[in-house]
ZAMARGU-4260 file (C-alpha; in steps of 0.2 Angstrom, whole numbers, plus 5000, padded with zeros to 4 digits):
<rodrens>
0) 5862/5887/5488 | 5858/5906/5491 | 5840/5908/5497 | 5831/5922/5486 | 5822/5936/5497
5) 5808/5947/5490 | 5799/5960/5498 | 5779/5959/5498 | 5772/5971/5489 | 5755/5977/5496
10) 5741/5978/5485 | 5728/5993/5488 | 5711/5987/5487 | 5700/6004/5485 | 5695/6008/5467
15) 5703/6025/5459 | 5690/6038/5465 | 5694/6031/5482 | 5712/6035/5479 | 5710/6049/5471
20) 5699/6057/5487 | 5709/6051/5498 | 5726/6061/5490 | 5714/6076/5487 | 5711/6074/5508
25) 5730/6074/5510 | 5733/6088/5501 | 5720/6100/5509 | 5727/6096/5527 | 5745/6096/5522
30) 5747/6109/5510 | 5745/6126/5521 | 5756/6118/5532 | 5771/6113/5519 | 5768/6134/5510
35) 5772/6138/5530 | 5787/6130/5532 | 5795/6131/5514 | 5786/6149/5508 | 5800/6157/5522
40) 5815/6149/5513 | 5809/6153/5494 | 5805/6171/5498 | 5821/6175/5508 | 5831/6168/5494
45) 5821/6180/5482 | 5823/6193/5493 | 5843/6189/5490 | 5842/6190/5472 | 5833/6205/5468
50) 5839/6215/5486 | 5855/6223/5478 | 5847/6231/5463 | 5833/6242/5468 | 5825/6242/5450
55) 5826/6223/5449 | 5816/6222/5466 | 5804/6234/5459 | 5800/6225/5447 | 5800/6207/5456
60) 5787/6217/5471 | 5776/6222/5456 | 5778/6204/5445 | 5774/6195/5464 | 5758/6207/5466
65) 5751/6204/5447 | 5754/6185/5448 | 5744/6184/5465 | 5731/6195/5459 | 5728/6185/5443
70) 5729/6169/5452 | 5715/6176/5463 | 5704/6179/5449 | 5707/6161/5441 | 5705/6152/5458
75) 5686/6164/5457 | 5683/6158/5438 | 5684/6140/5444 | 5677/6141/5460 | 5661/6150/5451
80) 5663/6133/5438 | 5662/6121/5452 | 5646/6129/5458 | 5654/6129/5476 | 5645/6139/5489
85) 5649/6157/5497 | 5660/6154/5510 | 5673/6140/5501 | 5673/6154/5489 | 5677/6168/5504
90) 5690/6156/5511 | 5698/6153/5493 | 5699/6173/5493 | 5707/6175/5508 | 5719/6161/5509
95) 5726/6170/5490 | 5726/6187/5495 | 5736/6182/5511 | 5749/6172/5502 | 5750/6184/5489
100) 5753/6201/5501 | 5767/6188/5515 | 5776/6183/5496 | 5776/6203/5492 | 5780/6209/5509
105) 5794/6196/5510 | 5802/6199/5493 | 5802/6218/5499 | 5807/6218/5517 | 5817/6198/5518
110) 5812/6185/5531 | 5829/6185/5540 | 5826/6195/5555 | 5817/6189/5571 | 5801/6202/5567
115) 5796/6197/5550 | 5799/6177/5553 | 5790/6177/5568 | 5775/6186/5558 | 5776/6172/5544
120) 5777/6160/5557 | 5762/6167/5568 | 5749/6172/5550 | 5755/6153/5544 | 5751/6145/5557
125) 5734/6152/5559 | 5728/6150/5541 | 5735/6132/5542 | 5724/6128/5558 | 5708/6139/5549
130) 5710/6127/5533 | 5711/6111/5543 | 5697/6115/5553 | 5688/6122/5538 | 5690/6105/5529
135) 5686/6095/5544 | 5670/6104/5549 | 5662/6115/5535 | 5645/6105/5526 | 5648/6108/5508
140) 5630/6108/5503 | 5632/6116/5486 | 5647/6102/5479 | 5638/6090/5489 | 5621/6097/5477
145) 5634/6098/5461 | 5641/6082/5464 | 5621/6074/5463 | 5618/6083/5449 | 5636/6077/5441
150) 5628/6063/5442 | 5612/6064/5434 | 5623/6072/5419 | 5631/6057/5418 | 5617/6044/5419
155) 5604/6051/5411 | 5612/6064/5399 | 5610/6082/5408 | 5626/6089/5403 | 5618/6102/5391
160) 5608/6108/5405 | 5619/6117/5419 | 5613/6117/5437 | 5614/6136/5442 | 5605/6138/5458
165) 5598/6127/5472 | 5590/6130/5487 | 5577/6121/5499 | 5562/6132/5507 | 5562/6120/5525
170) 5545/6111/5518 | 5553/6097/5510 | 5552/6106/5494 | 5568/6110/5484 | 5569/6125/5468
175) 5582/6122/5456 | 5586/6133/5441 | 5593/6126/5427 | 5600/6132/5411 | 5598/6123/5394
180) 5615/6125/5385 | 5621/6122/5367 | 5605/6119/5358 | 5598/6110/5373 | 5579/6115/5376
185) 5568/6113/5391 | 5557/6100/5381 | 5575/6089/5383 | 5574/6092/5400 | 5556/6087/5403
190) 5557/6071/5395 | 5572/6067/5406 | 5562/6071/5422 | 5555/6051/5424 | 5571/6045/5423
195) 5577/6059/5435 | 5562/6054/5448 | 5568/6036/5449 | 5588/6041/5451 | 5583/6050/5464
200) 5571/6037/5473 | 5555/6048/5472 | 5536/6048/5465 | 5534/6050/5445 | 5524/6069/5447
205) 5536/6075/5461 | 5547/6083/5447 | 5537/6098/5438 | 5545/6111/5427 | 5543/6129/5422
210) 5550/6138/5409 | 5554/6157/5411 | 5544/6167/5400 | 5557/6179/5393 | 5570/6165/5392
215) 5568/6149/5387 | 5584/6141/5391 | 5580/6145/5410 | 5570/6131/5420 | 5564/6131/5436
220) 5562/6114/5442 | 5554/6110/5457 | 5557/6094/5467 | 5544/6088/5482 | 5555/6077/5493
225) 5544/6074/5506 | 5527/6072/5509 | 5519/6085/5521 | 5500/6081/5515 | 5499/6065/5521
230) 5492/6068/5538 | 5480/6081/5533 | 5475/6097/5542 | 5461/6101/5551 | 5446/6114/5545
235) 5450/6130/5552 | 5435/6136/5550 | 5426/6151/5537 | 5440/6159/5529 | 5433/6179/5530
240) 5415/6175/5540 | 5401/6189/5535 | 5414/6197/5521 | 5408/6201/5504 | 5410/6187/5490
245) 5417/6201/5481 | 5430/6206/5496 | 5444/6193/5498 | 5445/6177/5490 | 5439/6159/5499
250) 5450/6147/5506 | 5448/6127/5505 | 5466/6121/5507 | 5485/6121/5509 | 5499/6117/5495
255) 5510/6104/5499 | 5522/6120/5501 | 5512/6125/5516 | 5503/6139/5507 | 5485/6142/5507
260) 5476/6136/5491 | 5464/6153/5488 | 5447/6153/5476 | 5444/6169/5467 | 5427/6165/5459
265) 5421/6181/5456 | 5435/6185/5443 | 5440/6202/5455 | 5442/6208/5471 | 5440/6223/5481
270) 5454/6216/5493 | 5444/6222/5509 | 5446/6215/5526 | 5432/6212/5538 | 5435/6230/5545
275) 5432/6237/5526 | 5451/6242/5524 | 5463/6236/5507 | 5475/6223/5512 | 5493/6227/5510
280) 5492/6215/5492 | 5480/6210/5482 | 5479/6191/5485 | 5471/6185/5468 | 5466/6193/5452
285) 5462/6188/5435 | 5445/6200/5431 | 5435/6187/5422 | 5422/6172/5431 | 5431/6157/5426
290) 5419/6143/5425 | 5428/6128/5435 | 5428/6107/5431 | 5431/6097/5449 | 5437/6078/5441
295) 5441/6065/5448 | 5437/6043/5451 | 5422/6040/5462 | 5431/6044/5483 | 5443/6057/5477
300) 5437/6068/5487 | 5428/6081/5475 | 5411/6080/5485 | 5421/6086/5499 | 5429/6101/5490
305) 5413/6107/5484 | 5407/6105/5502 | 5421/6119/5509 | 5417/6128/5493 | 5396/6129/5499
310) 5403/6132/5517 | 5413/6148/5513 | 5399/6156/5500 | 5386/6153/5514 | 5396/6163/5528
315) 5397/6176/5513 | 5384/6192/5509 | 5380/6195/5491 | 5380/6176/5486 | 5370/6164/5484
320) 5371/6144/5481 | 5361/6134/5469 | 5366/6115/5472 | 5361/6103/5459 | 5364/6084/5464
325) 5351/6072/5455 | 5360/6054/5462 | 5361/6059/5480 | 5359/6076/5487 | 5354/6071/5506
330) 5370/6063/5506 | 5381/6074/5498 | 5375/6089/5503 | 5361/6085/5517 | 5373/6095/5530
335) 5373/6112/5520 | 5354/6110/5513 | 5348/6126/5527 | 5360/6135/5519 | 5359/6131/5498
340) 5346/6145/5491 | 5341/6132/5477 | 5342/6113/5481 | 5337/6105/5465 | 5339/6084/5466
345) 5330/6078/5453 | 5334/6077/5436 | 5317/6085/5427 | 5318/6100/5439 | 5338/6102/5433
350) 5331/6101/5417 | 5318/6114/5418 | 5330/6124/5430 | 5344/6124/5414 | 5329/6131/5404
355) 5324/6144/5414 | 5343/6148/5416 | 5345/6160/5402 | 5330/6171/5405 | 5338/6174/5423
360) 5353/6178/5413 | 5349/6190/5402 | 5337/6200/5413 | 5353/6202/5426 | 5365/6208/5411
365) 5351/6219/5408 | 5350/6227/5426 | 5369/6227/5425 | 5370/6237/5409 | 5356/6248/5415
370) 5370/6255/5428 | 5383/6253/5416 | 5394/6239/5422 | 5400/6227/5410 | 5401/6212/5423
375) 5396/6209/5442 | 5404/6222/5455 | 5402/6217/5473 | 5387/6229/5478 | 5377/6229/5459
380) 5364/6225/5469 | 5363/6208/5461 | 5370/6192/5471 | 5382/6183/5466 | 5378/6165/5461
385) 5387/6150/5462 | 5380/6135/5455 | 5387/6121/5460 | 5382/6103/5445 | 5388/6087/5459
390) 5388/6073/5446 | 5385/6083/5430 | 5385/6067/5418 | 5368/6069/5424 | 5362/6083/5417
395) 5376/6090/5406 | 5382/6075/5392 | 5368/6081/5380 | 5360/6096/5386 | 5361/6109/5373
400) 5355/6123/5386 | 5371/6120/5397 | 5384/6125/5385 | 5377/6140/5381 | 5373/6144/5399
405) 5391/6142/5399 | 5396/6157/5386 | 5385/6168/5392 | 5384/6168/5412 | 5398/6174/5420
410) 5396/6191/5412 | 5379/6190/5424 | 5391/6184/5439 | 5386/6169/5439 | 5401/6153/5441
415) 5398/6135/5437 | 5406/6122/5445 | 5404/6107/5434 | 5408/6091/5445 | 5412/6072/5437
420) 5422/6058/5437 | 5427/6059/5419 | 5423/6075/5409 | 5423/6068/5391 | 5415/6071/5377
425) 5402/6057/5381 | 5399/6063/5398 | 5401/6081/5393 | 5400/6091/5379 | 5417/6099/5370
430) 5410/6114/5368 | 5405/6114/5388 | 5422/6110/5393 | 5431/6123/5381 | 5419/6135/5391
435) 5427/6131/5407 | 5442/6135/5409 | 5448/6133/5427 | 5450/6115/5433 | 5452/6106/5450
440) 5456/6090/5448 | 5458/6076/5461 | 5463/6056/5458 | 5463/6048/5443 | 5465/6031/5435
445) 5476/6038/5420 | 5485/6053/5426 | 5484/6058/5404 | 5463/6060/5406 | 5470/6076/5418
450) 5471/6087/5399 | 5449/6085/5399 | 5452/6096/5415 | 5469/6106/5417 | 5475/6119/5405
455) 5489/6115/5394 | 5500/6125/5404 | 5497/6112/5420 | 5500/6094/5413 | 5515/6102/5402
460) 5523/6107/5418 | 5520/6088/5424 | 5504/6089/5434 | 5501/6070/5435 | 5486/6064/5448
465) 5488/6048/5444 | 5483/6041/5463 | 5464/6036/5461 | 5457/6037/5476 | 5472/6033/5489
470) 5472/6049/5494 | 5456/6058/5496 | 5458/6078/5495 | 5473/6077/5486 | 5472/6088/5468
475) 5478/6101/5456 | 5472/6118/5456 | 5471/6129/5439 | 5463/6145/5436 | 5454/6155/5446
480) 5467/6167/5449 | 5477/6156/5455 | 5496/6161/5447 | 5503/6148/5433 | 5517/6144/5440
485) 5506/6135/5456 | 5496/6126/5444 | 5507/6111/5444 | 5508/6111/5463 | 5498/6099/5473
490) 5486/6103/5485 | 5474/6096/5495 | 5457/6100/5505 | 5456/6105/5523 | 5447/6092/5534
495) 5429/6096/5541 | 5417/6087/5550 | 5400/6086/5541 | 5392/6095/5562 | 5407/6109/5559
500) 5402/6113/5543 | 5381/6115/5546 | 5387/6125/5563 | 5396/6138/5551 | 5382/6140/5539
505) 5369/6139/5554 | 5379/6156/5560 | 5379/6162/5541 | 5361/6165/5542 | 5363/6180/5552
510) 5375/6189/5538 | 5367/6178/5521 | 5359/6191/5508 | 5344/6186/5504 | 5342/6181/5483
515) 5338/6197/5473 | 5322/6203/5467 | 5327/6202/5447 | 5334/6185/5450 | 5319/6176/5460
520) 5305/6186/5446 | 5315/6177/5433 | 5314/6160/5438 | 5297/6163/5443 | 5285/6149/5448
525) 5300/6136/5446 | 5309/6145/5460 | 5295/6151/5469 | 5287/6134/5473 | 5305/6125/5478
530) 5311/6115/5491 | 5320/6122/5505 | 5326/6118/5522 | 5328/6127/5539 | 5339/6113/5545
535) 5354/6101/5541 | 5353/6083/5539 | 5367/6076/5551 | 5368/6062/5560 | 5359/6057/5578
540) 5371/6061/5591 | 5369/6053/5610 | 5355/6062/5620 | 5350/6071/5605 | 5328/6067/5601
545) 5325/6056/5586 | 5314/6070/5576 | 5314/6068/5556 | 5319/6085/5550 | 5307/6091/5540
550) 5309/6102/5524 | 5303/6121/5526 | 5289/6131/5512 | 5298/6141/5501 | 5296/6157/5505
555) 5283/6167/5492 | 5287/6181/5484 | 5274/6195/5481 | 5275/6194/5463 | 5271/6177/5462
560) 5255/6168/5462 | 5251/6159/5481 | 5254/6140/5480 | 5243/6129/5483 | 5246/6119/5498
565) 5252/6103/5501 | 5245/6086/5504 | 5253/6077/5516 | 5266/6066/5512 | 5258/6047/5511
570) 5268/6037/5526 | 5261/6019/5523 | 5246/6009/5531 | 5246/6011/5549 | 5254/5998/5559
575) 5244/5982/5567 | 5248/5974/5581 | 5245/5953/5573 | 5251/5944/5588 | 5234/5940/5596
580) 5227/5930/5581 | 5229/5914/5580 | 5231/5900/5564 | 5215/5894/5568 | 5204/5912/5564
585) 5217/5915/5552 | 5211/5899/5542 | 5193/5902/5546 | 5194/5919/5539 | 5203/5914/5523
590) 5188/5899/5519 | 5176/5912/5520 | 5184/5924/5508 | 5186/5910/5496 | 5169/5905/5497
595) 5161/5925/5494 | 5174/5926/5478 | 5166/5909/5472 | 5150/5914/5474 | 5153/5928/5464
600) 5161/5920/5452 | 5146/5909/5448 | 5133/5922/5446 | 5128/5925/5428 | 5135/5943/5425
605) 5118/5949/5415 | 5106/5939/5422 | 5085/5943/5420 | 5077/5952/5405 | 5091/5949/5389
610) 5089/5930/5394 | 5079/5927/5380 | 5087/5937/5365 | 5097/5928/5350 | 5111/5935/5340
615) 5100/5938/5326 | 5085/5946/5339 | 5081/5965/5335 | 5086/5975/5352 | 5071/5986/5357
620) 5073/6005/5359 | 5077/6012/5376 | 5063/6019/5386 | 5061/6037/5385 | 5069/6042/5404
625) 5085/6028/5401 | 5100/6039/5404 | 5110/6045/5392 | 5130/6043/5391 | 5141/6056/5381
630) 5155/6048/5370 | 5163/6066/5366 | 5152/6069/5351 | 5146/6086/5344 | 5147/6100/5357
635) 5132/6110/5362 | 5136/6129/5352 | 5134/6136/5372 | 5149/6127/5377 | 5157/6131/5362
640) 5174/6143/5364 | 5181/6155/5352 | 5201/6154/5351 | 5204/6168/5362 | 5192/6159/5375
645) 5199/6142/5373 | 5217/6152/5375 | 5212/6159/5391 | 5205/6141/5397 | 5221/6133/5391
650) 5231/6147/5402 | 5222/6145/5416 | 5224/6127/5416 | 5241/6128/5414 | 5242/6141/5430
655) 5231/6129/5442 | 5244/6116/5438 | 5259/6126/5442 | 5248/6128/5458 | 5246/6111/5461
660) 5264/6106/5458 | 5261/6097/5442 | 5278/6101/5431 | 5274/6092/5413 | 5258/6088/5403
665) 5254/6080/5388 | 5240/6085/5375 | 5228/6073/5380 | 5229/6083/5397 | 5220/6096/5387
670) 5208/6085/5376 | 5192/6091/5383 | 5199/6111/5380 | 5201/6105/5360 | 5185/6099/5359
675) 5175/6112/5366 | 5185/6125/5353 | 5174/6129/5339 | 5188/6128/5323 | 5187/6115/5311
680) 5205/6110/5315 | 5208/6111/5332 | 5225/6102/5332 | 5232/6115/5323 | 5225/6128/5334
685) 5234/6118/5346 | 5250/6118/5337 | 5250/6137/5335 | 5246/6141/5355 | 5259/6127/5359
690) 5274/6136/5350 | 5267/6154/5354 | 5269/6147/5377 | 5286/6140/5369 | 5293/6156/5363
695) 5285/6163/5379 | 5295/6153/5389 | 5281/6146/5398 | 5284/6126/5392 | 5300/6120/5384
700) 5298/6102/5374 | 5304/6088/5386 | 5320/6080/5378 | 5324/6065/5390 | 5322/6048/5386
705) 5307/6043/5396 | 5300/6063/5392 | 5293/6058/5373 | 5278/6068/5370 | 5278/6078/5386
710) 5282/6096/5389 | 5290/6104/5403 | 5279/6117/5412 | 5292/6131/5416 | 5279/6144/5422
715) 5263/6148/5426 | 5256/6159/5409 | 5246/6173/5419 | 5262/6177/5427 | 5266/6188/5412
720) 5259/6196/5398 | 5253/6181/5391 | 5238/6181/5403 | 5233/6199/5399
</rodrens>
């Protein structure tokens, strides 16, 4: 029986991409090498052909030429298609052009003698050994890039958007621009960028978009790969120390980029350096004061921004700071308190400090437009203030005075930085935050509350700080000069120690200019009679004294009335030393005190000459020398005061208060000036006088909840005209 023998057929296990790359392989490595050995025979044999009729090798030469050069140009077109990079493209070129001119020369001259063979042979074998090499060593970043984004295309639907361009900056940042094709938009694109993040393995808001302005179907999209925030940087100290706040711009952070995240509060710049030269470029500019929101959950790190913000105004001249903070000022801002100009840290002097606010405004819009400038120019004469709200839910949810500060104030150079966790509508009014534009927002819960902070422009581009409080200094930038196309681009604060910062506004004092005249004469009393310190609060360091630092007089200005001084502070009963008594004295004393309060108790409380009388007993007349008590009755007509008197006693009543430190009074405060004021309807004369110091700006109606009935004493009345 004949035995049956079959072969075994072996069975390739690799899938069909496998395959298909591993033929590609072969071809690129064999290829050059079989056109070197075979290219001499097919020429030769054309050469043959065409060699006896001069016309027919004319026109063979010239068809050889135009078929290369054609080839050339198609091997171009589809390089250019497959997005591959510069030199593949320079080596696809060459290779062509070679071939094309050895095919041309060959077809001409013949590849029979010794010369021209050994020529085919030597230029062969040399672009054979450059194409191996090539395919062996060359890193094909760009079909590596296409490849990826093939990829995407297919898995997430990106084939209407066609990657053009790609390139890294060395920061673990990579640009891309991208083209939207056949109807495709960039809103396609962005709503593809979550799906994007998670193919490529990386945080939802480390994809953000632009769109070019004059073409909407180019994107820039901007991938963050790596993050190079994460260990922080260190302070490096006052960006331009003793420049002008109108100079250069203030620094208080990096881009995850590496670039420097620069403040332009005052809306424009000089662009002078500390020698008073221009700088090559002008760093920031957007000509207007942006009034600026700093959001973000409680540990975010806003408390620390507006820190470096304090730090680089108080190592500038023509600013001032006035730092409001009514939950915890010592603690927030104890370090920088010798260099704020106005510490206010409780709520009823923010309150009256808000009301007082708009005088100061219009009498600086007023000295500006006496010298014809339509906003603050470094050198006015005015300083420039920044006012600085640290938890502003405070003070600004339903204060009516604060959004209309914020209309009118920065055409007086003034900025408003409005600090809080959550600026919505029940912590701060619509209108207030319509009115303040710029935005620097840290951590959030809900990376969606960022739209009550961050222009439109921002969140659309996919600013998403959705990290809470995991990462302290971390935040978006917005405004302030700051170019659009960086509003999306994370930042965070520099890192300073509380002793670092106090050092550089301890060394500011030198170059701080003091607060104009026009300013300080319209807050008046209010500013006049402030707190101030000549030292920070910082903690007690080894061999350092334990001495309290203690806050300094407000310096009095010579328009102002002299305040009255101070009583020292109450600090407790004194201290008694209880460890030589003993229980038994102790008890002994106790007995005897119970005994005098008993004895007290049971003595008859009108004891002697009434003993006798019954209810229904006539009381007999007093005797003539008995003494005789007021109860507020008719007024003598000598101690009776016509209105303009009882005016002038009700001012100056009001100014001794304003001396004393007594901020708010009720009417019954002035009961005793009523009475003595010869109308028939004194409450009414009351009425009158009250609205007439009310338009004056003198008091102010106190709206807080615990305030019913009270009014806000904002000035002293014969600081004015009202006195006269």
């Amino acid at each position: 029986m004949a035995r049956r023998f079959s072969k075994s057929k072996t069975i390739d296990t690799r899938s069909e991409d496998e395959q298909q790359q591993d033929r590609s392989r072969r071809l690129r490595y064999i290829g050059p090498w079989a056109v070197t050995a075979l290219g001499p025979v097919l020429v030769e044999g054309g050469h043959l052909v065409v060699a006896g009729n001069p016309a027919a090798l004319a026109l063979a030469t010239l068809g050889v030429a135009g078929t290369g050069t054609v080839l050339c140009r198609f091997l171009n077109h589809l390089d250019i298609k497959a997005k591959r990079d510069k030199d593949t493209v320079r080596l696809h070129q060459v290779n062509t052009i070679a071939v094309t001119a050895a095919v041309t020369l060959g077809t001409i001259t013949g590849v029979d003698t010794a010369e021209t063979a050994g020529a085919w042979a030597i230029g062969g074998v040399g672009l054979s050994l450059a194409n191996n090499l090539w395919s062996s060593f060359h890193k094909k970043g760009s079909e590596k890039t296409a490849s990826k984004w093939e990829k995407l295309e297919a898995e997430i639907g990106l084939a209407k958007h066609e990657l053009k361009d790609a390139k890294s900056n060395g920061k673990g940042t990579v640009l891309a621009t991208v083209e939207a094709k056949d109807g495709a938009t960039a809103e396609d694109l962005a709503r593809r960028i979550p799906a994007m993040a998670a193919a490529m393995k990386i945080g939802k808001g480390r994809i953000t978009h632009t769109v070019d302005d004059d073409d909407s179907s180019m994107v820039t999209m901007r991938v963050q790969v790596a993050d190079l925030l994460k260990e922080g940087f260190p302070w490096r100290g006052p960006s331009a120390f003793g420049a002008s706040i109108g100079d250069v711009p203030i620094r208080t952070g990096r881009y995850e980029d590496g670039e420097d995240l620069l403040l332009n509060l005052t809306g424009q710049l000089r662009c002078l350096n500390l020698t008073g030269q221009p700088l090559d470029e002008e760093p920031l500019s957007n000509g207007n004061v942006e009034h600026a929101i700093a959001m973000g959950v409680n540990g975010a790190g806003k408390t620390q921004g507006n820190q470096l913000i304090i730090t680089e105004v108080c190592t500038r001249t023509e600013a001032s700071v006035i730092a409001i903070d009514c939950s915890k000022f010592q603690q927030d801002f104890g370090h920088l308190r010798h260099g704020i100009e106005w510490p206010i840290d409780k709520k009823d002097a923010a309150r009256r400090f808000f009301k007082l606010l708009p005088n100061a405004i219009e009498k600086r819009t007023d000295f500006l437009a006496a010298k014809g400038m339509s906003k603050w120019e470094p050198g006015c004469g005015l300083n420039f203030l920044v006012i600085i709200g640290e938890e502003a839910a405070d003070f600004a949810a339903d204060n009516e005075h604060y959004q209309k500060i914020l209309r009118t104030a920065r055409a007086a150079g003034i900025w408003i930085l409005t600090s809080i966790q959550r600026a919505t509508h029940n912590n701060m009014d619509t209108d207030s935050r319509a009115n303040s534009p710029a935005g620097l927002c840290f951590g959030l819960r809900d990376g969606a509350d960022a739209q009550y902070c961050l222009p439109d422009e921002a969140t659309d581009a996919g600013a998403w700080p959705q990290w809470g409080n995991r990462k302290p200094g971390y935040h978006y930038a917005a405004g302030l000069g700051i170019p659009e196309d960086r509003w999306h681009i994370t930042a965070r604060t520099e890192l300073a120690s509380k002793r670092d910062q106090a050092d550089a506004i301890t060394a500011g004092a030198a170059i701080r200019t003091p607060l104009d005249t026009v300013t300080a004469e319209a807050f008046g009393d209010l500013y006049t009679n402030r707190t101030t310190y000549d030292a920070p609060l910082l903690p007690q360091e080894e061999g350092e004294e334990n001495t309290p630092q203690q806050a300094a007089p407000a310096p009095v200005t010579a328009s102002a009335s002299p305040a009255a001084p101070a009583a020292p502070a109450y600090s407790g009963p004194p201290d008694e030393e209880m460890d030589d008594v003993d229980e038994e004295t102790m008890a002994r004393e106790v007995e005897e005190l119970n005994e005098m309060l008993q004895n007290v108790l049971d003595e008859d409380p009108e004891p002697g000459e009434y003993d006798h009388l019954r209810i229904e007993d006539d009381i007999e007349p007093p005797a003539e020398d008995a003494p005789v008590i007021s109860l507020g009755g008719d007024i003598d007509d000598a101690d009776k005061l016509t209105s303009e008197q009882g005016r002038q006693e009700l001012y100056e009543r009001l100014d001794n208060w304003v001396r004393e430190g007594k901020n708010s009074f009720a009417p019954r405060d002035v009961t005793d000036i009523l009475m003595r004021v010869g109308l028939s309807d004194t409450k009414r004369w009351f009425y009158r006088e009250r609205d007439r110091l009310i338009e004056a700006g003198v008091i102010s109606v106190d709206e807080s909840d615990e305030g019913f009935g009270l009014y806000d004493i904002l000035r002293s009345p014969l600081s004015g005209n009202n006195g006269e």
